[in-house]
C-alpha positions in Angstrom: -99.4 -66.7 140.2 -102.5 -66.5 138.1 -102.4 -66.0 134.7 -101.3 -63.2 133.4 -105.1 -62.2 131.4 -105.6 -60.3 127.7 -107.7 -57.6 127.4 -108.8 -57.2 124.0 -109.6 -53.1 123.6 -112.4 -52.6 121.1 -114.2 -50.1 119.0 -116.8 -50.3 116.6 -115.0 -51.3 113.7 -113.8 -54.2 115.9 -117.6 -55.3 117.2 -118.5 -55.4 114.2 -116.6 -57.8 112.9 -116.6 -59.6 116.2 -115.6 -63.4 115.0 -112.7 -61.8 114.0 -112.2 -60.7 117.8 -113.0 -64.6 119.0 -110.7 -66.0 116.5 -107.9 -64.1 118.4 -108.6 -65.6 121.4 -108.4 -63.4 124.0 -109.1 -63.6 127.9 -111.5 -60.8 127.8 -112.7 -58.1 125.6 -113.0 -54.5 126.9 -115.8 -52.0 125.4 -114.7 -48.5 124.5 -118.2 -46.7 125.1 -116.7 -43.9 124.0 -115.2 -45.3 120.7 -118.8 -46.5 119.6 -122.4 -44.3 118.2 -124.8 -43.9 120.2 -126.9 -45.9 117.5 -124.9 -49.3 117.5 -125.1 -49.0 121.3 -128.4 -49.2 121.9 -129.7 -51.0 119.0 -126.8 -53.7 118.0 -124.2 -54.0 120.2 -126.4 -56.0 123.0 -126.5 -59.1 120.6 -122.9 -58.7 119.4 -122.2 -59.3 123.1 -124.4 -62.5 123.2 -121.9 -64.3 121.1 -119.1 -63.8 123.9 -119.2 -66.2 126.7 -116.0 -64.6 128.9 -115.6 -61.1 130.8 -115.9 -57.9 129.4 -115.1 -54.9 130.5 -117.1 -51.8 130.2 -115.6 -48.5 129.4 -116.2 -44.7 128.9 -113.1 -42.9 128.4 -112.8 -38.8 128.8 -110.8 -37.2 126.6 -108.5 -36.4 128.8 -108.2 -40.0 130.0 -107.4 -41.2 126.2 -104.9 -40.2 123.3 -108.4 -41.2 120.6 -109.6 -38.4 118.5 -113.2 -40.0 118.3 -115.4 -39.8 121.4 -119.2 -40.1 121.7 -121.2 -37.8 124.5 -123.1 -40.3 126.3 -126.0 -40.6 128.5 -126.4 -43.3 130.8 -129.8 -43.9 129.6 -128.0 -45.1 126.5 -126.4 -47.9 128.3 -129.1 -48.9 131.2 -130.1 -52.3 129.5 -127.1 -53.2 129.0 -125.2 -52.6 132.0 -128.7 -54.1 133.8 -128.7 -57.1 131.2 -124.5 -57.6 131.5 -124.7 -57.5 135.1 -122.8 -60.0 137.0 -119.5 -60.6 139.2 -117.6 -61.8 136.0 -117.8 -58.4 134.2 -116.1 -55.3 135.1 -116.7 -51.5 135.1 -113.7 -49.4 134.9 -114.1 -46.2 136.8 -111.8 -42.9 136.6 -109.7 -42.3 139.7 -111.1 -38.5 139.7 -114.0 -39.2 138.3 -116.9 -37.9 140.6 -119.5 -38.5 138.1 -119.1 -41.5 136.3 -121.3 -42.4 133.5 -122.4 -45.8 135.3 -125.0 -44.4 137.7 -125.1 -46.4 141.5 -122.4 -48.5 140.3 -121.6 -49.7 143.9 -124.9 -50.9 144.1 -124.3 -53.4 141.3 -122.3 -57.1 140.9 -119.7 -55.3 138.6 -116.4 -55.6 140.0 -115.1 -52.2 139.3 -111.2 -51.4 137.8 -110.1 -47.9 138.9 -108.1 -46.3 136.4 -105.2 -43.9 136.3 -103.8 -41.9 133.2 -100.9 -39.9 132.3 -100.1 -39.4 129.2 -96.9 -37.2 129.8 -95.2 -38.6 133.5 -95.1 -41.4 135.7 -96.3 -41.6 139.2 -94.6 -41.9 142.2 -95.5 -45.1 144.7 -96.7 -42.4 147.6 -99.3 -41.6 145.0 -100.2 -45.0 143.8 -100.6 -45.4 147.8 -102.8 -42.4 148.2 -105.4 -43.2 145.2 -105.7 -46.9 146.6 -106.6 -45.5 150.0 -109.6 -42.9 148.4 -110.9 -45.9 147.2 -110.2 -48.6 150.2 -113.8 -48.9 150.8 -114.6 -50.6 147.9 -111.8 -53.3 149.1 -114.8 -56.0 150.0 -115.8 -56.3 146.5 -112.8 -57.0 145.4 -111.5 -54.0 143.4 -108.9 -53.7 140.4 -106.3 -50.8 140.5 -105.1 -49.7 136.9 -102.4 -47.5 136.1 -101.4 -46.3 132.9 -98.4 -43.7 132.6 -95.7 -42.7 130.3 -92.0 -43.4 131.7 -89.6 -40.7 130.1 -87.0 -43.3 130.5 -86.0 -46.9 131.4 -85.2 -45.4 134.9 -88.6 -44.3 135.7 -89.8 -47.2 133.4 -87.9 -49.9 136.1 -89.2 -47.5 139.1 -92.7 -48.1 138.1 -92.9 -51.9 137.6 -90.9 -52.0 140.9 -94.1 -49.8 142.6 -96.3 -52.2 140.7 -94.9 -55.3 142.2 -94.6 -53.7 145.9 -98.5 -53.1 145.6 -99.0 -56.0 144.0 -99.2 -58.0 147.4 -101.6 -56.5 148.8 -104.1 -55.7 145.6 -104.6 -56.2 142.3 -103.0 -54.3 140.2 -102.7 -53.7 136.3 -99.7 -51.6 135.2 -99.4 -50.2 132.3 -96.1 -48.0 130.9 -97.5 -46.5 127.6 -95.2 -45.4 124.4 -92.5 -47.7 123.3 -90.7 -47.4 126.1 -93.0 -49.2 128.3 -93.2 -52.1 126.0 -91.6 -54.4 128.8 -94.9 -53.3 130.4 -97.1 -54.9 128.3 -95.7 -58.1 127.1 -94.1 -59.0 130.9 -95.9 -57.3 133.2 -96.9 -60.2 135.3 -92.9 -60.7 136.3 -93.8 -57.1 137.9 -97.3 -58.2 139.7 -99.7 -57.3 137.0 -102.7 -59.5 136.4 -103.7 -58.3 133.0 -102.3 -56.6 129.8 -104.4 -54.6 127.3 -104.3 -55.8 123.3 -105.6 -54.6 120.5 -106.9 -56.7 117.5 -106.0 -54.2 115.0 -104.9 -50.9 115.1 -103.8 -49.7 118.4 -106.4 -47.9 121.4 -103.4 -46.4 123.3 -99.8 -45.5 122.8 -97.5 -48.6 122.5 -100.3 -51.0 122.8 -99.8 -54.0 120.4 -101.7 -56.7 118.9 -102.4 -59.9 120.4 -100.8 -61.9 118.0 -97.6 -59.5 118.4 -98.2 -60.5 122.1 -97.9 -63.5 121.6 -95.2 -63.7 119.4 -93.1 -62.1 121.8 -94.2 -64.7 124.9 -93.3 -67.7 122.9 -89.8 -67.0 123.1 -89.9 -67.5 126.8 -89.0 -70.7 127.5 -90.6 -70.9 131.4 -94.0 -69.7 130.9 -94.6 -70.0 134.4 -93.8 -66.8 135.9 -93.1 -68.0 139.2 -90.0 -70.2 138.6 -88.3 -67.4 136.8 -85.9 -65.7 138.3 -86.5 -61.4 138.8 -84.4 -58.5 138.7 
C-alpha cells in the first residue's frame, strides 16, 4: 500500500505565514480558493506557492459543499495564471460531483489530475451511490481520477458501513474517505486500514468538522506500532 498522504487545508491566514505550513511537514497542501480575497489571489499568492516544491491541490468550495462562513465569489479570470503557471500532472483540481459549472474552465483539457468530491454534511451515503457517482464520471478513468467522499455518519454503525464501502471501492479506484464530526475520527487518523490514500489536516484551526491538526495526526499514528498498513491485521 502506498502511503497513506497529508493534505494540509489552507486559508489565507495560513499562506501567509506559509514557513509555518512547511515546518509541519506535510505531503501536500490544498488551496481553499474560496477561503482567500480576490486581492491575495491574484497579486501574492503565485509567489507564496513558489516556495512549495510538492503537490497542491486547488480548491473552490460552494457553500453548500463547506460548513466555512467566509466565501469569496470568484471568476476564473482571477485564477487563469495560476492554474496555467501550476499546471502539471503532480497537482490536482478538485471538482464537485454535481457541479456542472466548475470554476476551472476546460479542466479536461489540462495535466491536472482532477479529485471529485462528495459532501454531506447531515447523512452518509450508501455504496450503490458511491457506485453511481464513479460511473458519471468513468470517462475521466484514463487520467487517472481521485474519488473523495466526505459524509457525516450518525453513528459508529453507519460510520463502520462507510469505511467498509470505501475499502470495497478501494480496489478498483482511488478513493479518499472522509467521515466528518467526531464520530468519524477513525476516518481521518486510519483511513488507509479502510483503502484511503489521503487524509485532510489542518495547521491550525480546523476547515471542516472533526478535522484535526497534523501534529494531532501524528500524535495519534505514533502509537501504532506497525506503521505499515499492510501487515496489520483488519476488522
Amino acid at each position: 500500500m502506498s502511503k497513506y498522504k497529508i493534505i494540509a487545508t489552507l486559508d489565507e491566514n495560513n499562506v501567509n505565514n506559509f514557513e509555518k505550513v512547511i515546518d509541519s511537514h506535510p505531503d501536500i497542501v490544498e488551496i481553499r480558493f474560496d477561503l482567500l480575497s480576490v486581492p491575495f489571489i491574484t497579486n501574492e499568492l503565485s509567489q507564496m506557492l513558489a516556495k512549495w516544491n510538492k503537490p497542491i491541490i486547488f480548491t473552490y468550495r460552494r457553500a453548500v459543499d463547506s460548513n466555512q462562513s467566509k466565501f469569496t465569489h470568484l471568476e476564473f479570470s482571477h485564477i487563469s495564471k495560476l492554474i496555467e503557471k501550476f499546471n502539471s500532472t503532480n497537482n490536482f483540481l478538485d471538482i464537485e460531483f454535481d457541479n456542472q459549472f466548475p470554476i476551472f474552465q476546460n479542466f479536461q483539457n489540462l495535466q491536472y489530475r482532477i479529485i471529485y468530491s462528495y459532501h454531506d454534511f447531515h447523512q452518509s451515503i450508501s455504496l450503490s451511490k458511491m457506485k453511481e457517482l464513479i460511473f458519471l464520471r468513468s470517462y475521466e478513468q484514463e487520467r487517472k481520477s481521485i474519488y473523495k467522499f466526505a459524509i457525516t455518519p450518525q453513528n459508529s454503525t453507519e460510520l463502520i458501513d462507510f469505511l467498509e464501502n470505501v475499502r470495497t471501492l478501494s480496489i478498483d479506484y482511488t478513493i479518499i474517505g472522509v467521515a466528518m464530526g467526531e464520530i468519524g475520527l477513525l476516518s481521518r487518523i486510519f483511513g488507509d486500514f479502510y483503502g484511503s490514500s489521503f487524509t485532510y489536516c489542518c495547521v491550525d484551526s480546523p476547515k471542516a468538522p472533526g478535522q484535526i491538526s497534523i501534529m494531532d495526526y501524528r500524535k495519534f499514528r505514533k502509537y501504532i506500532i506497525l506503521d505499515d498498513v499492510s501487515t496489520i491485521t483488519r476488522f
